[in-house]
Phi, psi and omega in degrees: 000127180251156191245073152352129146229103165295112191277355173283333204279003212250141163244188197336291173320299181332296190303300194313323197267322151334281188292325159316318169298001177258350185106009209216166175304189155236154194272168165260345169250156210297324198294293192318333190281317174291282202309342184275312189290325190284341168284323203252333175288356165297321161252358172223070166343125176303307188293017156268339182287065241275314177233202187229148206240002180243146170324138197296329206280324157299344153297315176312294188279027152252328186272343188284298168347263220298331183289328177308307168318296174312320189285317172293000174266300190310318168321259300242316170293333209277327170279337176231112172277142153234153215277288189314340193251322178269320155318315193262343183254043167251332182300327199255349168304297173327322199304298178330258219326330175311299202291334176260003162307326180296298184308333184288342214254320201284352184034043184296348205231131191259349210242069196280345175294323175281318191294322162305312170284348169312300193294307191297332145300334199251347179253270148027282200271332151301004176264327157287340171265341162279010107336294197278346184282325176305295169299315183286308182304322177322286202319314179288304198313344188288304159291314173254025171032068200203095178288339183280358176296292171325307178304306169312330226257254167008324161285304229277343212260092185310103180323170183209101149199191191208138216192138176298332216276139164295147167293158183266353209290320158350286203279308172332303195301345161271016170218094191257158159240130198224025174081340188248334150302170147324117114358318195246356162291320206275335168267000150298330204285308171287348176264343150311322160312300166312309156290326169297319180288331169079037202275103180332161169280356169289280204298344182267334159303300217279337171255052179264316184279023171259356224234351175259142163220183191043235193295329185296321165327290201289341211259340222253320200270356166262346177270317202327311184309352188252348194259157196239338175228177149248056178247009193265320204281339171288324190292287213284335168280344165286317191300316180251343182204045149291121165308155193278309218245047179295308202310294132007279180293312171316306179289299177320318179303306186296334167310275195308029152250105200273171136347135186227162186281004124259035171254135154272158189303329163291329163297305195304308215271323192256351150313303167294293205308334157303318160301317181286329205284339159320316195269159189297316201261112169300168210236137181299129161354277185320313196262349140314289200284011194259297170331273163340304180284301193303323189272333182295173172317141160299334200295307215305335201293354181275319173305296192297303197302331155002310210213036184311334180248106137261131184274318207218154182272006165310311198266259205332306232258311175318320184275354177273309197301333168321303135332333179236354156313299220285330196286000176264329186300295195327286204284335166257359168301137171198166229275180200273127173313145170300142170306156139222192208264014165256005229250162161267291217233064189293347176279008172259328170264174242240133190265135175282166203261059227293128201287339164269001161261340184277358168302292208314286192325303207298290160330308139317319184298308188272330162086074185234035220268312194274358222247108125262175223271138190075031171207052177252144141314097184287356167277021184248110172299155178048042177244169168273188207278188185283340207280280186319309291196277173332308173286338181277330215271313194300323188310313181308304166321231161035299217263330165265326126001268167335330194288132136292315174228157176198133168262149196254331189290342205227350193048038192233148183265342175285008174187153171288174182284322194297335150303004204277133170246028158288180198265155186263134160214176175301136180207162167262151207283324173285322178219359174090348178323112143316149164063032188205126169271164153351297185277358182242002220282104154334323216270314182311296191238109180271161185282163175339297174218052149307307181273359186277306161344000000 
């Protein structure tokens, strides 16, 4: 049943209260306000608008406003019946009849007794204009001596009543069957619907041809007459048009569905259990946990060899997350920052190694600076073994590779030299030596024959 509202017939308040409910500002004078509601009702329908985004008590002192108009229209009929007149106030009853279905479904209102007279003023005042609607259509058939008139003007004329309960058909229209899906998703999908909504099963028969389109449409108009609840009409749509061999096909499916590589373990875990609940003969616990195990990510199995007597898939699905708690602290960890000169307490934070001093160190130590690996004199005394030479030079290999930044003027690791704004002087690049480049550095390369000595 539709409730029309010609939105030019409205006058301010009406309009004002449209476009909020639509989301938007409202204009300030009547031509904008029309130009606003024929653009936004165009995208937002009333009967898509489900609830009220305004206070009850201002819903209240908007419906009471818009019922005074009605009731003075109504005075106003009984003595001068008008065509134009009866057209805007069946028009502003429509308006009602929305606002206060929004206001019964947000349940916004604690004071449920002004919403009862509201309604009960609002059935009232449609009862008197279909009187009068009654009276003005005699009055034409009379004139235009067309007994069929009075019948017409009445049909053609929008019922007016009102009823707490919403139409379902709205929410019905994203859940169609059209004979060529799955049987048993739509029919999980409507008796979730049906509960949430809290909709009987008589009343859930009587919106059963909103719930078919295509073959299923034609399979529905053949049956209706036979079935009698609606649990009879679900058994007989499982019945016709359930596959022979789901269980079957099904069960292959659930093997082959593994894990996938961005799923976590709780998606995965609420996916099977869906998958099992498909089937007619539920499947035994042990061979459900069989499943699982077999099917999840490989990373899990070091967590799993652990933990070998698992029971039940409750004690599985805990130890995986478990498992993937620690591996997200793993994966965000990150090392203790350099003290800087914003530091409060800089003897508390943590000193870093500098990566050119463990070169230096390595090298001094083992004195391999002239050394690779495999190109030594094996008769030559006092060098280490070949073992040793090797193992230093990849260390050395490793540690500079590894370095990203290292400054030589400043010793530091946070900026290149080339980034450095300290002053420029002579230094040696190896120990740091003022007035000395490398090669000229006493400590670094001592002279000839110093070392012949």
């Amino acid at each position: 049943m539709s409730y029309p509202i010609k939105f030019l017939l409205l006058q301010k308040s009406e309009l004002i209260y449209e476009v909020i409910i639509r989301g938007e500002s409202p204009a300030d004078n009547v031509s904008e306000l029309r130009r606003q509601v024929t653009k936004l009702t165009q995208k937002y329908p009333s009967e898509e608008i489900l609830e009220s985004c305004l206070d009850f008590a201002e819903d209240h002192a908007g419906i009471t406003e818009t019922l005074t108009k009605i009731k003075c229209n109504i005075d106003t009929l009984k003595t001068d019946l008008q065509k134009p007149l009866i057209d805007r106030t069946a028009n502003l009853l429509n308006h009602i009849y929305h606002r206060l279905q929004r206001v019964v479904t947000s349940k916004k209102s604690d004071n449920t007794a002004a919403l009862a007279d509201s309604r009960d003023f609002y059935e009232t005042l449609c009862v008197q204009l279909q009187k009068i609607v009654k009276t003005e259509a005699r009055s034409r058939a009379e004139s235009t001596s067309n007994p069929d008139y009075e019948q017409t003007s009445l049909d053609n004329l929008t019922k007016l009543s009102i009823t707490c309960e919403r139409s379902l058909s709205p929410d019905l229209a994203k859940i169609k069957f059209d004979g060529k899906s799955c049987v048993r998703s739509f029919i999980e999908r409507v008796e979730e619907f049906r509960v949430s909504k809290d909709v009987t099963d008589k009343k859930m028969l009587s919106y059963a041809c909103d719930l078919f389109i295509g073959d299923a449409l034609h399979w529905y108009r053949s049956i209706k007459r036979d079935v009698d609840t609606w649990k009879d009409l679900l058994t007989t749509l499982k019945e016709d048009f359930d596959l022979v061999d789901y269980d079957y096909r099904m069960l292959s499916e659930i093997r082959s569905r593994t894990q996938g590589a961005t799923e976590n373990i709780i998606t995965y875990f609420a996916i099977m259990k869906g998958m099992f609940s498909r089937l007619n003969k539920d499947l035994p616990e042990e061979e459900k946990l069989e499943i699982l195990i077999h099917n999840i990510r490989p990373c899990y199995a070091s967590v799993l060899f652990t933990c070998s007597d698992i029971k039940s898939i409750d004690e599985l699905r805990s130890i995986c997350r478990n498992y993937e708690r620690i591996k997200i602290r793993c994966d965000n960890f990150k090392e203790p920052p350099t003290s800087n000169s914003n530091s409060v307490a800089p003897e508390f934070a943590y000193r870093h190694v500098k990566e050119s001093n463990k070169i230096q160190y390595t090298q001094r130590y083992y004195n391999t600076s002239n050394f690779k690996p495999n190109s030594y004199n094996s008769n030559t005394s006092n060098l280490p073994n070949k073992e040793l030479i090797n193992k230093t030079y990849a260390i050395n290999e490793t540690l500079t590779k590894s370095s990203t930044k290292y400054c030589h003027r400043c010793r530091d690791n946070t900026h290149t030299m080339s980034e450095c704004q300290a002053e420029r002087t002579i230094f040696c690049f190896k120990c740091g030596l003022k007035d000395y480049r490398t090669p000229d550095c006493p400590k670094c390369t001592p002279k000839e024959t110093e070392t012949k000595n």
